[in-house]
PyMOL Python script that loads the backbone (N, CA, C, O; Angstrom):
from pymol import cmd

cmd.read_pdbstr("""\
ATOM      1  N   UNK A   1      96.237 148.214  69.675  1.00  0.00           N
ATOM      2  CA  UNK A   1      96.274 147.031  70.534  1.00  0.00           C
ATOM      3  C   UNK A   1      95.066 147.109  71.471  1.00  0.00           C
ATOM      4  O   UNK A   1      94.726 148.087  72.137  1.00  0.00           O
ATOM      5  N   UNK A   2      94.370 145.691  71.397  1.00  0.00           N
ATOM      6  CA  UNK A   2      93.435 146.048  72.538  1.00  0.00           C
ATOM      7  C   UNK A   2      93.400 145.398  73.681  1.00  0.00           C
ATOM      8  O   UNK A   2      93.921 144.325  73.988  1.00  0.00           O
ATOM      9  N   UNK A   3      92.537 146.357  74.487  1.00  0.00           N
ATOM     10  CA  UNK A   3      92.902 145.931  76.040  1.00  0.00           C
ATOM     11  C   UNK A   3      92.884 144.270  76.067  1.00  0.00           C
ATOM     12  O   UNK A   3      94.015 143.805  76.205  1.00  0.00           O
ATOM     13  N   UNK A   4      92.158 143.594  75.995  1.00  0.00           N
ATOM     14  CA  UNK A   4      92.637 142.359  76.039  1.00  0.00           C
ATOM     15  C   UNK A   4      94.147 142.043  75.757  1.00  0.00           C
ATOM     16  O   UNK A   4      94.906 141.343  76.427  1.00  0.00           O
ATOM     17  N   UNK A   5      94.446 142.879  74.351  1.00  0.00           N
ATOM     18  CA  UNK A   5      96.060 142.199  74.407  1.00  0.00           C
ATOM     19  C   UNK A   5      97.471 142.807  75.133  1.00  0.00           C
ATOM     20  O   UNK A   5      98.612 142.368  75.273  1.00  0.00           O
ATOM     21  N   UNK A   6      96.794 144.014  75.504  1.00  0.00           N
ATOM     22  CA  UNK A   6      97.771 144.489  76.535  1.00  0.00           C
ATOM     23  C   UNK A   6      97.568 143.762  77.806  1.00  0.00           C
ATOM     24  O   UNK A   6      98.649 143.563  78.358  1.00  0.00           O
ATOM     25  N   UNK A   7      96.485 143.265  78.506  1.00  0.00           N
ATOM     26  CA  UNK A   7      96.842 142.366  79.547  1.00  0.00           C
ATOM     27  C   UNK A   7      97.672 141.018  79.243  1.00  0.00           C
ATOM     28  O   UNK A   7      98.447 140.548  80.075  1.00  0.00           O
ATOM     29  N   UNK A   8      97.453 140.462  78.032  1.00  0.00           N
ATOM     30  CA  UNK A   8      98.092 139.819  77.451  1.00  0.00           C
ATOM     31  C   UNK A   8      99.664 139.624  77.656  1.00  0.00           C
ATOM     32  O   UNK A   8     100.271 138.746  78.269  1.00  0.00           O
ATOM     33  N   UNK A   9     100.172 140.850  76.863  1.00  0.00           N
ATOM     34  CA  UNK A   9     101.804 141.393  77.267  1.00  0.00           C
ATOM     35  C   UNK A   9     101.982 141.468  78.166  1.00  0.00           C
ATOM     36  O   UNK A   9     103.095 141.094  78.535  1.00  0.00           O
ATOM     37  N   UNK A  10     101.046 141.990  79.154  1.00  0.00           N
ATOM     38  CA  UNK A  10     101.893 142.254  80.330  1.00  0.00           C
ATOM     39  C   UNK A  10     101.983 140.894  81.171  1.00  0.00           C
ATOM     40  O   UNK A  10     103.159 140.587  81.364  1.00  0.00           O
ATOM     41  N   UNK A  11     101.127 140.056  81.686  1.00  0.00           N
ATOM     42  CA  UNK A  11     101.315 138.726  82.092  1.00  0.00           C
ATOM     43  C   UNK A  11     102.794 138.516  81.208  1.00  0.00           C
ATOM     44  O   UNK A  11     103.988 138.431  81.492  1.00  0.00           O
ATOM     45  N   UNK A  12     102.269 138.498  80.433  1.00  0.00           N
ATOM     46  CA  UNK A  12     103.695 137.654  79.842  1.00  0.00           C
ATOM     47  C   UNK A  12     104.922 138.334  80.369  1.00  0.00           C
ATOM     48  O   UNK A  12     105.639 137.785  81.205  1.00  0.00           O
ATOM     49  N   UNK A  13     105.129 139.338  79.961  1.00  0.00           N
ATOM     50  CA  UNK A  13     106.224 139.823  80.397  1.00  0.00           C
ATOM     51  C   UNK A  13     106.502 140.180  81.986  1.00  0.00           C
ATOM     52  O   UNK A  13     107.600 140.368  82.508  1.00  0.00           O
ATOM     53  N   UNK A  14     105.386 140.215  82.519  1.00  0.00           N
ATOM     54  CA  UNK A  14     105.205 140.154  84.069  1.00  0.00           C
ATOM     55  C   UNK A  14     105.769 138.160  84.765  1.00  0.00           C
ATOM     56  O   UNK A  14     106.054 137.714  85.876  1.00  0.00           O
ATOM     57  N   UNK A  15     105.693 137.672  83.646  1.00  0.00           N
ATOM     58  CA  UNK A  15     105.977 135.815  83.873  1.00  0.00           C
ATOM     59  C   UNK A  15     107.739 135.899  83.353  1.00  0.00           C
ATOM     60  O   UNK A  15     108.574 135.469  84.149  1.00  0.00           O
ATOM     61  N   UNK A  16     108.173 136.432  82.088  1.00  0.00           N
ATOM     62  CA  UNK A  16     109.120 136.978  82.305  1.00  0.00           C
ATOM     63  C   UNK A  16     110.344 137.314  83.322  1.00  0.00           C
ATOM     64  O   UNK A  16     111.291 136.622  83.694  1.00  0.00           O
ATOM     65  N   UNK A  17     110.051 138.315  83.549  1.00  0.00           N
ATOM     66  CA  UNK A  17     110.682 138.909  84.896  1.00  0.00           C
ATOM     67  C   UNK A  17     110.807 138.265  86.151  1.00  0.00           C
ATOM     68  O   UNK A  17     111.833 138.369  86.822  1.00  0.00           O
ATOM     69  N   UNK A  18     109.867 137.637  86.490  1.00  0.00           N
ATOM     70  CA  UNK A  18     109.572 136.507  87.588  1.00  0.00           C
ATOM     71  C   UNK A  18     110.768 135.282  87.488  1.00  0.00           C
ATOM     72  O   UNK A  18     111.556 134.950  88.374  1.00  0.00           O
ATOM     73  N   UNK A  19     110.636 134.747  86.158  1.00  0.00           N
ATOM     74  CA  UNK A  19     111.558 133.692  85.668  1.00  0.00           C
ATOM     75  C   UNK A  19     112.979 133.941  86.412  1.00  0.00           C
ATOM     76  O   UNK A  19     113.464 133.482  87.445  1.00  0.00           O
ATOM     77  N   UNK A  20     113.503 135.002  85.296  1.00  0.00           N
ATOM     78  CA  UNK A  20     114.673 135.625  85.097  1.00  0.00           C
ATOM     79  C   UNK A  20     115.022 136.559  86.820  1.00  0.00           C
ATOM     80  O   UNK A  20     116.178 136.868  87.106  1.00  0.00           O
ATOM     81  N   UNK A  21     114.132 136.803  87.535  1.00  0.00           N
ATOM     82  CA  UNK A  21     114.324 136.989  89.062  1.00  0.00           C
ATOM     83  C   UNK A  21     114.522 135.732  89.669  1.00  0.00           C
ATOM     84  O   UNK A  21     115.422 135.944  90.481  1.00  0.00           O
ATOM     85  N   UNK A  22     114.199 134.546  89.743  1.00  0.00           N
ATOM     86  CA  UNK A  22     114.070 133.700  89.928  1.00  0.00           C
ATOM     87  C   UNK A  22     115.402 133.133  89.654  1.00  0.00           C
ATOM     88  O   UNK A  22     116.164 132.964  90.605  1.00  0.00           O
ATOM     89  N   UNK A  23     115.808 132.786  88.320  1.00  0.00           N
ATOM     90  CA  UNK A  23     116.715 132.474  87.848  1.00  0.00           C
ATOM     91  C   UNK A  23     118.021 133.029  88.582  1.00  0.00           C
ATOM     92  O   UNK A  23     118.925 132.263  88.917  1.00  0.00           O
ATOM     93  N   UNK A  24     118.063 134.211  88.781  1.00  0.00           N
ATOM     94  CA  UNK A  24     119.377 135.033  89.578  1.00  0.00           C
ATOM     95  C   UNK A  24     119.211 134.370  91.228  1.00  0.00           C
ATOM     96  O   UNK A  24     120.137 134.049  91.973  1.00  0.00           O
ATOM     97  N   UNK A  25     118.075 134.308  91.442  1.00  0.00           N
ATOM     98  CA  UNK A  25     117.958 134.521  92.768  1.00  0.00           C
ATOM     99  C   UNK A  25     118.519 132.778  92.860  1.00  0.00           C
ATOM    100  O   UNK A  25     118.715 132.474  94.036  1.00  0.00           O
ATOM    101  N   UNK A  26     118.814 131.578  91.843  1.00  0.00           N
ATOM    102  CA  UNK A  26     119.146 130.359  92.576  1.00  0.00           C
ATOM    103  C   UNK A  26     120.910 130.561  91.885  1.00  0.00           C
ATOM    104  O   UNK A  26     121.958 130.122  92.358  1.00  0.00           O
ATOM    105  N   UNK A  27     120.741 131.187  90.932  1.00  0.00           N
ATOM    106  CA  UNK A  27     122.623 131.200  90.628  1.00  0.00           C
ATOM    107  C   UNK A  27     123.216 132.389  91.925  1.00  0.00           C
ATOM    108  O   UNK A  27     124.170 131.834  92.468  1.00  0.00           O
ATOM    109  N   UNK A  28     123.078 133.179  92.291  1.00  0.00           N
ATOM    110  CA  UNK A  28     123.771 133.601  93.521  1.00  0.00           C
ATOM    111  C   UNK A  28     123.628 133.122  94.812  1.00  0.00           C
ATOM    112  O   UNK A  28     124.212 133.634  95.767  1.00  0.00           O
ATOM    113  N   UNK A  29     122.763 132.011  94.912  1.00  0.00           N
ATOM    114  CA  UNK A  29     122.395 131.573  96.194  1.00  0.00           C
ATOM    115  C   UNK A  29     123.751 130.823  96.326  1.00  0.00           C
ATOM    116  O   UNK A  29     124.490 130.158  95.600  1.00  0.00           O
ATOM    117  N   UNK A  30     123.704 131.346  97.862  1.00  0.00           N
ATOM    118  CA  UNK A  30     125.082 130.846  98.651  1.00  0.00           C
ATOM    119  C   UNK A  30     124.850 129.254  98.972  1.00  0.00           C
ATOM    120  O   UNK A  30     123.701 128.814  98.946  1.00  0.00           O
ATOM    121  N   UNK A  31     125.558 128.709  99.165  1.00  0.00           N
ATOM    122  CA  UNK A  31     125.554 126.608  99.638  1.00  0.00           C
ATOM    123  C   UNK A  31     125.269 127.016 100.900  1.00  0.00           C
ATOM    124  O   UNK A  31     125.698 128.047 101.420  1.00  0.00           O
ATOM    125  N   UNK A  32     124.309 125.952 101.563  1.00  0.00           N
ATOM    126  CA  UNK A  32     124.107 126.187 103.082  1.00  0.00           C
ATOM    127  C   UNK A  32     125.418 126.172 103.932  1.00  0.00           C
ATOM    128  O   UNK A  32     126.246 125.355 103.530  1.00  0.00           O
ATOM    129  N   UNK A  33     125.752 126.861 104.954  1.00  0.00           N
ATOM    130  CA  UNK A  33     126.950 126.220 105.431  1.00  0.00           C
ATOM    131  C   UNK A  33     126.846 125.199 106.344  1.00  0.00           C
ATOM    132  O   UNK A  33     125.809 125.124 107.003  1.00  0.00           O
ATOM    133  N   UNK A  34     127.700 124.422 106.501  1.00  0.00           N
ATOM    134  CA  UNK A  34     127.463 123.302 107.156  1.00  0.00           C
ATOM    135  C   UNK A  34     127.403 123.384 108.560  1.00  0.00           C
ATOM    136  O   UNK A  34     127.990 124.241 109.219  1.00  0.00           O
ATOM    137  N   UNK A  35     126.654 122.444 109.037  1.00  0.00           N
ATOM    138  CA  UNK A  35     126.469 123.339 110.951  1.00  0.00           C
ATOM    139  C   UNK A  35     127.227 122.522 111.198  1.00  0.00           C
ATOM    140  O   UNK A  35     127.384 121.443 110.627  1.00  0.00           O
ATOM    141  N   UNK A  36     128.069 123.182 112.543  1.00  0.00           N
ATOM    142  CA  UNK A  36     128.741 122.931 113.734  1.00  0.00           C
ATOM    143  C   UNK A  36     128.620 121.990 114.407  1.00  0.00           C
ATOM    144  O   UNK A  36     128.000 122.058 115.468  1.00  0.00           O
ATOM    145  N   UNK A  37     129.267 120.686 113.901  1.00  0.00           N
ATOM    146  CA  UNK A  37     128.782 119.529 115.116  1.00  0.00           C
ATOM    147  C   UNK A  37     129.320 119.541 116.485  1.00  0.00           C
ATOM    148  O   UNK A  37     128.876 118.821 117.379  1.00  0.00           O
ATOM    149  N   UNK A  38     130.462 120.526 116.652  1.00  0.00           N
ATOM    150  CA  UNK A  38     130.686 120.806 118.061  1.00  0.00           C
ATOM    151  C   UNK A  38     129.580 121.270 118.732  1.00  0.00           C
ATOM    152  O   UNK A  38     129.149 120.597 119.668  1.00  0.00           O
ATOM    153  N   UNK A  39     128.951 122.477 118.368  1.00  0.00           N
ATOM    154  CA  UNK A  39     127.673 123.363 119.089  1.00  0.00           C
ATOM    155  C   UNK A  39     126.599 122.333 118.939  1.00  0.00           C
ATOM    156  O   UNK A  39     126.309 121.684 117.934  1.00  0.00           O
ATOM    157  N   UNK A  40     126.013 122.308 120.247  1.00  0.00           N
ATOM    158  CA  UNK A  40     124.737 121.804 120.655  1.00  0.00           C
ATOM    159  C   UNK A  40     124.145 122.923 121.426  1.00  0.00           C
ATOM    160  O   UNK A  40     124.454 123.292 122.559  1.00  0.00           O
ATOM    161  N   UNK A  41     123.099 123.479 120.500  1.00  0.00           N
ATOM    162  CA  UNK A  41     122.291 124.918 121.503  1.00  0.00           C
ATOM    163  C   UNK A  41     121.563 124.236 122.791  1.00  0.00           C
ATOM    164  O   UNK A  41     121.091 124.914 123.704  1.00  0.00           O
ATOM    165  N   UNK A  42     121.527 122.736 122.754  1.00  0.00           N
ATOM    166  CA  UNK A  42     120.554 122.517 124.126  1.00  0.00           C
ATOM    167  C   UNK A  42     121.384 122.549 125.174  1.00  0.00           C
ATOM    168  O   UNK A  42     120.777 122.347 126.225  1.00  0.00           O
ATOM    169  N   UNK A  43     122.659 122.743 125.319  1.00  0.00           N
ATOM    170  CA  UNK A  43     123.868 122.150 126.240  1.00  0.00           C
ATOM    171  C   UNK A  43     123.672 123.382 127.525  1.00  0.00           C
ATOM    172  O   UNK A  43     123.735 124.590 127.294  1.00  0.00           O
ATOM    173  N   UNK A  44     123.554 123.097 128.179  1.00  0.00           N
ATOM    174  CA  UNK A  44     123.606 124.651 129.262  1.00  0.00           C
ATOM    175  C   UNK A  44     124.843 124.958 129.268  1.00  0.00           C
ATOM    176  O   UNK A  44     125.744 124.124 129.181  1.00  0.00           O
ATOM    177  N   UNK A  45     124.939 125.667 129.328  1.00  0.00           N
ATOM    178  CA  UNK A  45     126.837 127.028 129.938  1.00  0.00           C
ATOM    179  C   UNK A  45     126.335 127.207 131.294  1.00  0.00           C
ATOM    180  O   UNK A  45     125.302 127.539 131.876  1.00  0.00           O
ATOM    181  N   UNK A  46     127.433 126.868 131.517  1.00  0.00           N
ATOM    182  CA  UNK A  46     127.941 128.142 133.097  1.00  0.00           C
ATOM    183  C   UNK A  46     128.484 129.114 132.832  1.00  0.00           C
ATOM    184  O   UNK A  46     129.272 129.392 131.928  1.00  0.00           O
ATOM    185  N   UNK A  47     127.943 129.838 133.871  1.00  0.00           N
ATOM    186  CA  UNK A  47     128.228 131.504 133.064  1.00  0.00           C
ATOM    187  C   UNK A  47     128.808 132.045 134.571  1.00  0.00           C
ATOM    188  O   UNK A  47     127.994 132.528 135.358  1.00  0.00           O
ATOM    189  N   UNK A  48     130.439 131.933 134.991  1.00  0.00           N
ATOM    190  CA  UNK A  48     131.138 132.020 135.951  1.00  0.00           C
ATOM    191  C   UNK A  48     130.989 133.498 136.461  1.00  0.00           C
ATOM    192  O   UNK A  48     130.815 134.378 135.618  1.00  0.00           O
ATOM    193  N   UNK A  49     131.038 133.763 137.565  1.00  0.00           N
ATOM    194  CA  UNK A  49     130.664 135.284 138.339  1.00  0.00           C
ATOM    195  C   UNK A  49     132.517 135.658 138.099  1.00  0.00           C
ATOM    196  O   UNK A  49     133.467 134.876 138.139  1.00  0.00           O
ATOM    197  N   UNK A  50     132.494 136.971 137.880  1.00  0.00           N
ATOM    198  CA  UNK A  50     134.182 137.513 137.984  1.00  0.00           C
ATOM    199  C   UNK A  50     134.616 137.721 139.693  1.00  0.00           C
ATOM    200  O   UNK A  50     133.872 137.778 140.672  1.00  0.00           O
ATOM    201  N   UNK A  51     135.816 137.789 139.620  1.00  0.00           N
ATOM    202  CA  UNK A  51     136.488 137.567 141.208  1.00  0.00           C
ATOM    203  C   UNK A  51     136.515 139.142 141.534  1.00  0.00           C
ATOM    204  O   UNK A  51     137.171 140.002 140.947  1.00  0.00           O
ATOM    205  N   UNK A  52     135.700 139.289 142.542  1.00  0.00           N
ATOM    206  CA  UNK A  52     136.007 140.977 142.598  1.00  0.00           C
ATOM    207  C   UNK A  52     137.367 141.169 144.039  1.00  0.00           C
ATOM    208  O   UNK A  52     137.805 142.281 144.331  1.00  0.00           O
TER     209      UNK A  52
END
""", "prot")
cmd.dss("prot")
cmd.show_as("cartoon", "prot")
cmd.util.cbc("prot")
cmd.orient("prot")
């Protein structure tokens, strides 16, 4: 085999692997979860002192 066609294989099979990583990586992907329409991060808190 010559060097040309071993770079050959390997792209390929380097495109391969990529796919098939790829492929796993969107079938286990979790569903976004849906945000919290109660929580608004802009809202200020009071943040009460304890009664000593």
């Amino acid at each position: 085999m010559t060097r040309y066609e071993r770079m050959k294989a390997h792209r390929r099979l380097q495109r391969r692997i990529r796919m098939v990583v790829e492929e796993r990586r969107m079938a286990l992907a979790q569903p976004p979860a849906p945000a919290d329409p109660a929580f608004d991060p802009e809202t200020t808190v009071e943040i009460k002192r304890p009664e000593v």
